[in-house]
C-alpha positions as CSV (number, residue, x, y, z in Angstrom):
1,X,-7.5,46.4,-92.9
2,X,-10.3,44.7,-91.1
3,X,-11.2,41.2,-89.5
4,X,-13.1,39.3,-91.1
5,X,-14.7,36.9,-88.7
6,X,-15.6,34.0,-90.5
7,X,-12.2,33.9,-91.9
8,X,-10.8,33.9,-88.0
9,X,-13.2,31.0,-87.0
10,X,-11.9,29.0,-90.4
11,X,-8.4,30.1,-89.5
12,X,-8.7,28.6,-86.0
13,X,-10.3,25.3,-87.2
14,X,-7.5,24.6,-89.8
15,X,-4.6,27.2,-89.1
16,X,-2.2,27.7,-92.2
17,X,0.7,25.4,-91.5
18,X,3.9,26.6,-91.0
19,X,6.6,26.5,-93.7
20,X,8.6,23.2,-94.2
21,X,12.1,22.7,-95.9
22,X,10.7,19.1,-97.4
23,X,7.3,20.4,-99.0
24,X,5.9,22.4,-102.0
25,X,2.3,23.5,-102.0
26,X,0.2,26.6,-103.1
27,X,-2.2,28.9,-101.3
28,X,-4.0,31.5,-103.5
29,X,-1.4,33.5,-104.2
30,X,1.4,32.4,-102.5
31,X,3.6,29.5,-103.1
32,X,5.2,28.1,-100.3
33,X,9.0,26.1,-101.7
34,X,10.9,24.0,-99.8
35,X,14.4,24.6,-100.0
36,X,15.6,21.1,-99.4
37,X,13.9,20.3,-102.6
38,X,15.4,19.6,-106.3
39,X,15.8,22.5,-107.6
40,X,15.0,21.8,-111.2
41,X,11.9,19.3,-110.9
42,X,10.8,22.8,-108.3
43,X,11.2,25.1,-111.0
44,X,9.3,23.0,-113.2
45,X,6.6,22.8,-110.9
46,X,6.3,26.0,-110.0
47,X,6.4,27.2,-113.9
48,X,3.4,25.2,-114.9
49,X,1.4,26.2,-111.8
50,X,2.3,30.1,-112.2
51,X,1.7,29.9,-115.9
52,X,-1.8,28.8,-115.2
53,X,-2.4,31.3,-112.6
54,X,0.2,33.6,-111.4
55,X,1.1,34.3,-107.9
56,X,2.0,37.4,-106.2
57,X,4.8,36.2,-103.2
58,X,6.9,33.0,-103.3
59,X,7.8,31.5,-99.6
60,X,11.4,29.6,-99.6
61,X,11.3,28.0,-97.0
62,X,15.0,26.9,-95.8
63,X,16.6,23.9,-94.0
64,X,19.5,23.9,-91.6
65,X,22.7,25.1,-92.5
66,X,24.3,22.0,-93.9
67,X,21.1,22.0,-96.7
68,X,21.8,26.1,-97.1
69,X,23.5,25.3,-100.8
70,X,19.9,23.9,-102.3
71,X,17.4,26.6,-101.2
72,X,20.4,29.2,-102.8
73,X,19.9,27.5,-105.8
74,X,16.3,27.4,-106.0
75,X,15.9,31.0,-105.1
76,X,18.5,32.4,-107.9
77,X,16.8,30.0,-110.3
78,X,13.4,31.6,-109.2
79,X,14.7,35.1,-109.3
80,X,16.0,34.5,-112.5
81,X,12.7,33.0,-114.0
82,X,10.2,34.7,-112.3
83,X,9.0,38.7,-111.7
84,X,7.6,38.1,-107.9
85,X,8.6,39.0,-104.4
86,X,10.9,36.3,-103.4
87,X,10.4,35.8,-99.6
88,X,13.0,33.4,-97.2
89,X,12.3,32.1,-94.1
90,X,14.4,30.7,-91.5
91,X,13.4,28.6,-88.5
92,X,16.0,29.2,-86.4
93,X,18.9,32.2,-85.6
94,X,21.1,32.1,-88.9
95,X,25.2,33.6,-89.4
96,X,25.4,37.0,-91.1
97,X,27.3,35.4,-93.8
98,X,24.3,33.2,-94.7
99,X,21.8,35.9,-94.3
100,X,23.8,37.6,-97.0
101,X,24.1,34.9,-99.8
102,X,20.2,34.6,-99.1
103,X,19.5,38.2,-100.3
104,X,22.5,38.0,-102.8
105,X,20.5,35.0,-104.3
106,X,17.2,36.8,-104.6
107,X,15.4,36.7,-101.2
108,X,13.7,40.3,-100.8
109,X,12.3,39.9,-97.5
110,X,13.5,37.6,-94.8
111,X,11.1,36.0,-91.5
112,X,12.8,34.6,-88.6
113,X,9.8,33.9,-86.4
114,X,9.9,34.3,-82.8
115,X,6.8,32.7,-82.5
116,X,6.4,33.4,-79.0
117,X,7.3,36.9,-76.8
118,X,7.4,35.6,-73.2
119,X,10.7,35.1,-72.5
120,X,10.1,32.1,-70.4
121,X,7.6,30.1,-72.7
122,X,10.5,30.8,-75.5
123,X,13.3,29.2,-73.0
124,X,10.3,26.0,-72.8
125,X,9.8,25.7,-76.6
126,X,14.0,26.4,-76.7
127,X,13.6,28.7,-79.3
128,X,16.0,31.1,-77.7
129,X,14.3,34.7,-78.1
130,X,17.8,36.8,-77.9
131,X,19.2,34.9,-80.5
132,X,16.5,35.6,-82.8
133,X,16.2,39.2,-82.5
134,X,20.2,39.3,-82.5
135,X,19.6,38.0,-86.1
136,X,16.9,40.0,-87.0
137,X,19.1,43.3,-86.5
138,X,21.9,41.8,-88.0
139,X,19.5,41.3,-91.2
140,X,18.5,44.5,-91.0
141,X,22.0,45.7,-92.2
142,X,21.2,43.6,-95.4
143,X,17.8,43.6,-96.4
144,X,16.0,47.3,-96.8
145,X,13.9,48.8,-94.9
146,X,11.0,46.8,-94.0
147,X,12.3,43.7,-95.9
148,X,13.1,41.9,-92.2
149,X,10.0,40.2,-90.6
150,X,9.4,37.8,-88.0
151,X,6.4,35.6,-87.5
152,X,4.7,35.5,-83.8
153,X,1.8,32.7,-83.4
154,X,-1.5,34.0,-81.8
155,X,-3.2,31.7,-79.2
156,X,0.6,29.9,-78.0
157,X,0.9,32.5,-75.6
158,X,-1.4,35.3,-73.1
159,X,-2.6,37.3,-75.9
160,X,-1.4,40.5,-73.9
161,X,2.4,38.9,-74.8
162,X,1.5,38.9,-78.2
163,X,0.7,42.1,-78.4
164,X,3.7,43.5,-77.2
165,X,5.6,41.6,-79.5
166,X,4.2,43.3,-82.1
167,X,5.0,46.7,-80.4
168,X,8.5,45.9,-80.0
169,X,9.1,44.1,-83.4
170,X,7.5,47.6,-85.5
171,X,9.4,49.5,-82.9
172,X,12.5,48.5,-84.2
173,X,11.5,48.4,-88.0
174,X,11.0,44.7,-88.3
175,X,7.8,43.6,-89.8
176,X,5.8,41.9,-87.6
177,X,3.6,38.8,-88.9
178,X,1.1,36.8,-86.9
179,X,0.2,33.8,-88.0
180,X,-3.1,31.6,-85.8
181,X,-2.3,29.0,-83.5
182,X,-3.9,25.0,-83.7
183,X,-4.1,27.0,-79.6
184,X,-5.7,29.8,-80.2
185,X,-9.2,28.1,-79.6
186,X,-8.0,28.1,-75.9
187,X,-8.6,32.0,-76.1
188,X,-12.2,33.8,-76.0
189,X,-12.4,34.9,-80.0
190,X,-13.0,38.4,-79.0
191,X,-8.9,38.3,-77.1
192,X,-7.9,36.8,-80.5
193,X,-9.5,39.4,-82.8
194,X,-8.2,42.5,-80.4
195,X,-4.6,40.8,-81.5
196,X,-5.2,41.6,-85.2
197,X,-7.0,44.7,-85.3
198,X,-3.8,45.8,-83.1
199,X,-1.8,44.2,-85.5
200,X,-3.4,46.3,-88.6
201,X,-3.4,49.6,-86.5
202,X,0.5,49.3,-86.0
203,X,0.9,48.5,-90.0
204,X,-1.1,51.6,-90.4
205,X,0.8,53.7,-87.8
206,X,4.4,53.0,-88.7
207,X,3.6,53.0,-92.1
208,X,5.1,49.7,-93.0
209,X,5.4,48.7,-96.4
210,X,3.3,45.4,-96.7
211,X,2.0,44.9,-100.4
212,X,5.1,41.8,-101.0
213,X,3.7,40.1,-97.9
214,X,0.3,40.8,-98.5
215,X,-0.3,37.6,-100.0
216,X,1.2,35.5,-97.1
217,X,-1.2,37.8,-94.4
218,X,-4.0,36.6,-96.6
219,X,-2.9,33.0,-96.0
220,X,-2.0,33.4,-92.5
221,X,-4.5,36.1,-90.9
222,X,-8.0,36.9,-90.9
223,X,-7.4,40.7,-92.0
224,X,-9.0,42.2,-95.3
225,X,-8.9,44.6,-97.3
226,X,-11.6,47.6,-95.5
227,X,-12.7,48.6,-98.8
228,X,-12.7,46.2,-102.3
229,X,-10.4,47.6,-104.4
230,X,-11.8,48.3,-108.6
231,X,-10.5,47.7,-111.7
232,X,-8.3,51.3,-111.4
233,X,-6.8,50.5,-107.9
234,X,-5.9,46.9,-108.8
235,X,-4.0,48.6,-111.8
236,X,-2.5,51.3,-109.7
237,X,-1.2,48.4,-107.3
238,X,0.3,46.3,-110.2
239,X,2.1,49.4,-111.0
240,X,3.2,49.9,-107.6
241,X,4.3,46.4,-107.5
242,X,6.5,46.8,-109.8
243,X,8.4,49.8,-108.8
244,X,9.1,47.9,-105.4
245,X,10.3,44.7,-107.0
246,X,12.9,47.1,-109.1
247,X,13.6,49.1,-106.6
248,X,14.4,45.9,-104.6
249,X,16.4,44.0,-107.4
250,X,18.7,47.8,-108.1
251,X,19.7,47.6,-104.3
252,X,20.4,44.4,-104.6
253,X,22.7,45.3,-107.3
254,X,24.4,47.6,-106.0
255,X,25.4,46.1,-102.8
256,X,26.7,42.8,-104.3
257,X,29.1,45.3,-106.7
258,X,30.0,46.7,-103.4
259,X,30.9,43.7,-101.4
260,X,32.8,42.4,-104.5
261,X,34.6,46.0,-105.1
262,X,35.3,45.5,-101.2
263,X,36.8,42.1,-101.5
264,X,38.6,43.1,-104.6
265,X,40.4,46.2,-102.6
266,X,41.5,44.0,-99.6
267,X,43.1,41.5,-102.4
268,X,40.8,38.6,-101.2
């Protein structure tokens, strides 16, 4: 992948806008669902929408514990009704427990964004870094590999600090997304772009399975495709879809079964 520069300049005049629990709205090929929404009227909404042009990634965007119940319905209605990558997203550090009636409910891929990397910007915002890598290991013992991300904003914080988020967050097998900040104009453009083409060096490097997320990079990032794919590749990557979205849907399977054969054992 490549920047494209324009893209970068229209990314830092209108950045994509981060996820709300309250708000249901469609960009290219992602749809981005509140999960404090009604879940029918959503799924209604969605359906028309996706029958008129289908999308590739669906974004749940979830509320705070006490609203967990509504996204949970929403996603297992979407899993049920729709063949797409099912991404959840969490705004702040969530139990194990919850984390695992997400991805039994159909999330394939979970983001708890960091947003920042310095430690002591993070204690200023409150966003309480530890916390949040704490719960992105702990979801890495529920979601497959890869299927844990965490969104880091470019332009909130030295560009250097960014940078080694990334390092740290494909270090330890969590998908690392960055998303540009209303800040980043603060930064020369050149600092900025450095932060992506890292960013699509590291994807390339670890090998890290991004075609589900692809659609929210689109949304989020400047980076491209280096070369445009034909009529063959696009076919080839349907069919790839696929096998990852079964693939994803037969582990999911097979660990509810096993939770439930576990509960069943110890007579609970």
């Amino acid at each position: 992948m490549i920047v494209d520069r324009q893209k970068l300049q229209a990314l830092i005049r209108r950045p994509f806008e981060s996820p709300k629990a309250d708000e249901l709205r469609r960009e290219g090929n992602l749809f981005v669902i509140g999960g404090e929404l009604d879940p029918q009227e959503t799924l209604e909404t969605v359906f028309d929408s996706h029958c008129q042009a289908p999308v590739e990634l669906m974004l749940v965007a979830f509320g705070g514990i006490d609203s967990f119940h509504r996204g949970e319905e929403i996603t297992r209605l979407l899993k049920k009704n729709f063949h797409v990558h099912l991404m959840g997203c969490f705004h702040y550090p969530v139990p194990s427990h919850i984390l695992e009636r997400a991805y039994a409910a159909g999330i394939d891929i979970v983001d708890i964004p960091l947003t920042v990397f310095d430690s002591g910007l993070a204690r200023e915002k409150g966003l309480h870094k530890e916390d949040r890598i704490a719960t992105l290991e702990a979801a890495q013992h529920i979601f497959p590999a890869w299927g844990v991300a965490s969104t880091l904003t470019v332009g909130d914080e030295a560009c250097c600090s960014t940078v080694s988020g990334i390092d740290m967050l494909l270090k330890k097998g969590i998908v690392p997304l960055a998303a540009v900040s209303p800040r980043a104009e603060r930064y020369p453009r050149e600092e900025i772009e450095t932060v992506f083409l890292h960013l699509a060096e590291g994807f390339k490097k670890r090998k890290v399975t991004t075609k589900p997320v692809l659609s929210l990079l689109s949304a989020i990032t400047p980076l491209v495709p280096a070369k445009a794919g034909g009529v063959l590749k696009g076919f080839i990557d349907k069919l790839y879809d696929r096998r990852l979205l079964a693939a994803s849907d037969l582990r999911r399977s097979l660990r509810i079964k096993q939770v439930e054969e576990s509960f069943e054992s110890a007579g609970l």
